[in-house]
C-alpha positions, -999 to +999 in steps of 0.1 A: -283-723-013-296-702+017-313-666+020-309-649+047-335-621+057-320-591+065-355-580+080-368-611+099-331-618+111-337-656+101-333-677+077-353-666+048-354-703+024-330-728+021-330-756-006-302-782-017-299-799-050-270-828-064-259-837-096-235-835-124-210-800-128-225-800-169-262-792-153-248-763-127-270-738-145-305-757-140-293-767-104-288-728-092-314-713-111-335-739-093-319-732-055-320-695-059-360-701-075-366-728-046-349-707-017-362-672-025-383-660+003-411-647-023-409-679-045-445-686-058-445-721-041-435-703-008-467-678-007-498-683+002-529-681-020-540-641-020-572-635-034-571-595-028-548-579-055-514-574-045-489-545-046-466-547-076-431-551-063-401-530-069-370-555-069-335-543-071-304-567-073-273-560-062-252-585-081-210-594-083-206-598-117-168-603-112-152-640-133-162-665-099-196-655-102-201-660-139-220-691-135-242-678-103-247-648-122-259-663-152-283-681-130-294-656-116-302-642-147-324-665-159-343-672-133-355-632-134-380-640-161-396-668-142-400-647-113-410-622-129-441-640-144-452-653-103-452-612-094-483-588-099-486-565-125-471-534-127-441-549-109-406-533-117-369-543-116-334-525-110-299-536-107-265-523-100-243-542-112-205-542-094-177-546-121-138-544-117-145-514-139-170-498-117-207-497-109-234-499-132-271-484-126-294-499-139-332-476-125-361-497-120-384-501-152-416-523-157-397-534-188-386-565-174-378-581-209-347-550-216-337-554-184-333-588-186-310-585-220-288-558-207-277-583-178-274-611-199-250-590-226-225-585-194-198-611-198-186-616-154-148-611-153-121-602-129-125-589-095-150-574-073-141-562-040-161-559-008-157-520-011-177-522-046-203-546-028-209-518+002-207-491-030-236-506-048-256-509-012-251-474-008-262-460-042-298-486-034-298-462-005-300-434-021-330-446-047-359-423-046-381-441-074-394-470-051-429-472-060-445-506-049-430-530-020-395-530-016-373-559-025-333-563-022-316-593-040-276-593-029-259-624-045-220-621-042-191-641-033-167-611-027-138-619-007-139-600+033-107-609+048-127-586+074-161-585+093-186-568+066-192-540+085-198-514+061-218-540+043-235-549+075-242-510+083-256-502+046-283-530+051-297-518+087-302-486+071-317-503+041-342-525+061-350-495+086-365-482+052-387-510+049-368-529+024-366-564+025-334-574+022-321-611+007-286-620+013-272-652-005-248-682+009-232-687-025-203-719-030-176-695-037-181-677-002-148-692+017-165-706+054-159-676+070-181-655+048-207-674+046-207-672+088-203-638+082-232-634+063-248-655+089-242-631+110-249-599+095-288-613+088-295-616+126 
């Protein structure tokens, strides 16, 4: 798996994992834990107290990324645990049937249970993707430092350029934006997301 800062134009993490199909679950949870650019292991020691965070995802929950969404998922409680207090999460989910808000809360426990109750199905299209960007833009709740999660493996048979526009807005606003290199990105997404972190 690979992040790509939307903010630093770089490469954010990257980590790589083998093994059997059975253990896919473990294997992303740990790539997406092991390449996340505010990973405990990836920080430095702060003795000051931090900011609590305000982390947002902006997650496909369409049927190809059941199993990276689920992932995903469970990973949120581990991360959850390596941020400072007072830290909050949001979501919007993209559905085939629409978008679904989800405001920040420091009740990171309900979250978590209202994303694992949705069951990933059908299509999610590029459009939704650039949607669920655009409703982040219009948040007015963000409290403590700004983070932006956007896992997705919707199919461009395009450049991203809406996506792309939505996130220099985003990171002009001093968000930090984390785009994902997922397996069921066809080539030339993943170069386009390449691209669109620069």
């Amino acid at each position: 798996a690979t992040v790509l800062s939307c903010q630093t134009e770089r490469e954010a993490g990257r980590s790589s994992v083998s093994g059997q199909v059975s253990q896919i679950q473990s294997a992303l949870r740990d790539l997406i834990r092991d390449a996340a650019p505010f990973a405990p292991e990836r920080q430095r020691p702060i003795t000051a107290r931090r900011k609590p965070v305000d982390l947002v995802i902006v997650i496909d929950a369409s049927g190809s990324m059941e199993e990276d969404y689920r992932a995903l998922v469970k990973s949120l409680q581990g991360i959850r645990e390596h941020l400072p207090a007072q830290s909050r999460i949001g979501a919007v989910v993209a559905q085939p049937e629409g978008l679904d808000i989800l405001p920040l809360t420091e009740s990171w426990t309900r979250m978590i249970q209202v994303l694992e109750a949705k069951r990933p199905a059908g299509d999610v299209s590029i459009k939704q993707i650039e949607d669920a960007l655009g409703v982040v833009e219009n948040f007015r709740d963000w409290k403590g430092d700004r983070k932006l999660l956007v896992p997705f493996d919707a199919k461009a048979d395009r450049r991203m350029h809406g996506i792309e526009s939505r996130i220099r807005r985003l990171t002009s606003r001093s968000i930090d934006v984390s785009l994902f290199q997922l397996q069921g990105q066809t080539p030339d997404d993943q170069a386009e997301m390449r691209r669109i972190s620069k």
